[in-house]
C-alpha positions as CSV (number, residue, x, y, z in Angstrom):
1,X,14.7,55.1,-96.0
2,X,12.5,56.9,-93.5
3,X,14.6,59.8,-92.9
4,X,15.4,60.1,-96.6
5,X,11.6,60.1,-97.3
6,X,11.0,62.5,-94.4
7,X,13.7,65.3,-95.5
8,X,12.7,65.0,-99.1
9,X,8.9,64.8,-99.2
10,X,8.3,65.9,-95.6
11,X,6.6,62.3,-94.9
12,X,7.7,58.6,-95.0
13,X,5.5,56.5,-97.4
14,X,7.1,53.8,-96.7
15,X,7.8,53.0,-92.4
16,X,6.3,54.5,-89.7
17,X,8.8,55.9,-87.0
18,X,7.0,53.6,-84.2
19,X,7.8,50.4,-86.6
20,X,11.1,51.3,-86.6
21,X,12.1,51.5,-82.6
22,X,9.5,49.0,-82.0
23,X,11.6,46.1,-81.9
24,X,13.6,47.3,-79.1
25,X,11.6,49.7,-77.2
26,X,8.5,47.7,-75.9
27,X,5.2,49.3,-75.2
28,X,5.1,52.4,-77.9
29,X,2.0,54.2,-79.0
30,X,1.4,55.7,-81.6
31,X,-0.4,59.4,-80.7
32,X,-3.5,58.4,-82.1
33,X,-3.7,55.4,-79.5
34,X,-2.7,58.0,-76.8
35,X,-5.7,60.6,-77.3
36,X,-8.5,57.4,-77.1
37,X,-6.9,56.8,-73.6
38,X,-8.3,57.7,-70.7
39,X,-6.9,61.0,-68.6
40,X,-4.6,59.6,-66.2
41,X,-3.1,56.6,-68.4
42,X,0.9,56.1,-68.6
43,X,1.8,55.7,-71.7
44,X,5.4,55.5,-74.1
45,X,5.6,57.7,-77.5
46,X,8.3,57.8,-80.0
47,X,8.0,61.6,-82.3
48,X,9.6,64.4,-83.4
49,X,9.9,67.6,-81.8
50,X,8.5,70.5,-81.9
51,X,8.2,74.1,-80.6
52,X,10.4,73.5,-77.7
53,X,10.5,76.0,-74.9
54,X,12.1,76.5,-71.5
55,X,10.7,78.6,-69.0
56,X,8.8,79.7,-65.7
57,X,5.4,78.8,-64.9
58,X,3.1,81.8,-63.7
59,X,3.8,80.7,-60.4
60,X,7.6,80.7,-61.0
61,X,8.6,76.9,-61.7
62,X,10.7,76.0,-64.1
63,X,8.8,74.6,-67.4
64,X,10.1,72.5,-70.5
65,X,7.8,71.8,-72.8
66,X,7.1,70.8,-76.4
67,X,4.6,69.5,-79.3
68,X,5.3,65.8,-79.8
69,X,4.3,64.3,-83.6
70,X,4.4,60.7,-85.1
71,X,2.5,60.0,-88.7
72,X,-1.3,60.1,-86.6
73,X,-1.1,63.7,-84.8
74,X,0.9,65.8,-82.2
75,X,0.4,66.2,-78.4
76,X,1.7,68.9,-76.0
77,X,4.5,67.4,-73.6
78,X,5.4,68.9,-70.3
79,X,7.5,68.9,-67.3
80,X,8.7,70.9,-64.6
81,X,11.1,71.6,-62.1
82,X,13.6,68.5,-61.2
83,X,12.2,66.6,-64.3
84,X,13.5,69.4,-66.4
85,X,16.5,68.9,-64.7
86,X,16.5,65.2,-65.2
87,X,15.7,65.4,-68.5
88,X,18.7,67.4,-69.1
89,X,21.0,65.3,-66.9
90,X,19.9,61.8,-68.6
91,X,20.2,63.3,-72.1
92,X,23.5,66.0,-71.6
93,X,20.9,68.0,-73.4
94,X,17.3,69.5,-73.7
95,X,15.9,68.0,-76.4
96,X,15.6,70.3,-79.8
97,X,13.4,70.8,-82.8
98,X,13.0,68.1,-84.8
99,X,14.7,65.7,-82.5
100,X,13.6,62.3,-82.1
101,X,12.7,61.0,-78.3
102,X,10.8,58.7,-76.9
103,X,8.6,59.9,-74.3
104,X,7.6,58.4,-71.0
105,X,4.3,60.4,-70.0
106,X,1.3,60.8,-68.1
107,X,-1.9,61.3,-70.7
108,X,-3.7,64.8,-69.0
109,X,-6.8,66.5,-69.6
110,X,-7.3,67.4,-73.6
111,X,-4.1,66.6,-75.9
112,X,-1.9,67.4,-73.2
113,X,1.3,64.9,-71.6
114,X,3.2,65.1,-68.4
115,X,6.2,63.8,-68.0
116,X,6.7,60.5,-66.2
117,X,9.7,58.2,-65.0
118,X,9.1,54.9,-66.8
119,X,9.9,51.3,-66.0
120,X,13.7,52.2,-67.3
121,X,13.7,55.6,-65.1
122,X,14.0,57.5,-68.3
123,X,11.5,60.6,-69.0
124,X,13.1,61.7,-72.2
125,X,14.9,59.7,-74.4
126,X,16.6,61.6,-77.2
127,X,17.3,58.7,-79.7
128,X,18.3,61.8,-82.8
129,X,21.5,60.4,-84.9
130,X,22.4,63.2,-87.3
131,X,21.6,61.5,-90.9
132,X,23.5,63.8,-93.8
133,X,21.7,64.0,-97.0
134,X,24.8,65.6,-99.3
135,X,28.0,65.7,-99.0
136,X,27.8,69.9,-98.0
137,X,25.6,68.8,-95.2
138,X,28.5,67.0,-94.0
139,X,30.9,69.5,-94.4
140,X,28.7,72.4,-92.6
141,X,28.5,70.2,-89.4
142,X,32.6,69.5,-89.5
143,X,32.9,73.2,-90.2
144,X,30.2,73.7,-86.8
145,X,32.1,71.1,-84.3
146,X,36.1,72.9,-85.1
């Protein structure tokens, strides 16, 4: 019902996104929970993305980066060099708008995240199943994958 309620009315009523992985994913927060933390916290988010981007730093690194959103706010997630790399690796992809991951991270100055290995070694978990709403939804993926 959540992802019904989310592509029809743009919200859930009903669940919140963390209630639904919480039962086998321990330790999530909800973004709220994450900005009364103090700087330099680890913490574990489940959200949607948003605004991803893949780059170079001033300096020349490579960036990934992205807003991440739950029910209670966004945050600005980060990583660079090898952990974009990992990221990619551990997933077979980058993850994209309106994917949902569950983020291992390091809370940062203001409402900012850096990415972190967590207990399971993942940084990024992209946990997206494609949901179709109508049948033509359907039908527009088949026609995407031949």
């Amino acid at each position: 019902n959540f992802f019904y309620e989310r592509k029809v009315l743009g919200f859930s009523y009903s669940q919140k996104l963390r209630d639904l992985f919480s039962s086998y994913t321990q330790g999530l927060k909800s973004i709220s929970e994450i900005k009364e933390m103090p700087e330099g916290s680890i913490c574990r988010i489940i959200g949607f993305v948003g605004d991803p981007n893949k780059g170079k730093t001033k300096k020349g690194n490579l960036e990934f980066r992205f807003r991440i959103s739950d029910e209670t706010g966004d945050l600005m997630f980060k990583s660079f060099n090898e952990k974009v790399d990992i990221i990619e690796k551990q997933n077979t992809r980058l993850p994209e708008e309106e994917d949902v991951v569950i983020v291992n991270a390091k809370k940062m100055q203001g409402d900012v995240l850096f990415a972190d290995r967590g207990i399971d070694g993942v940084i990024v978990g992209i946990q997206t199943t494609k949901i179709y709403m109508k049948l033509s939804d359907l039908k527009d993926a088949k026609t995407k994958d031949e």
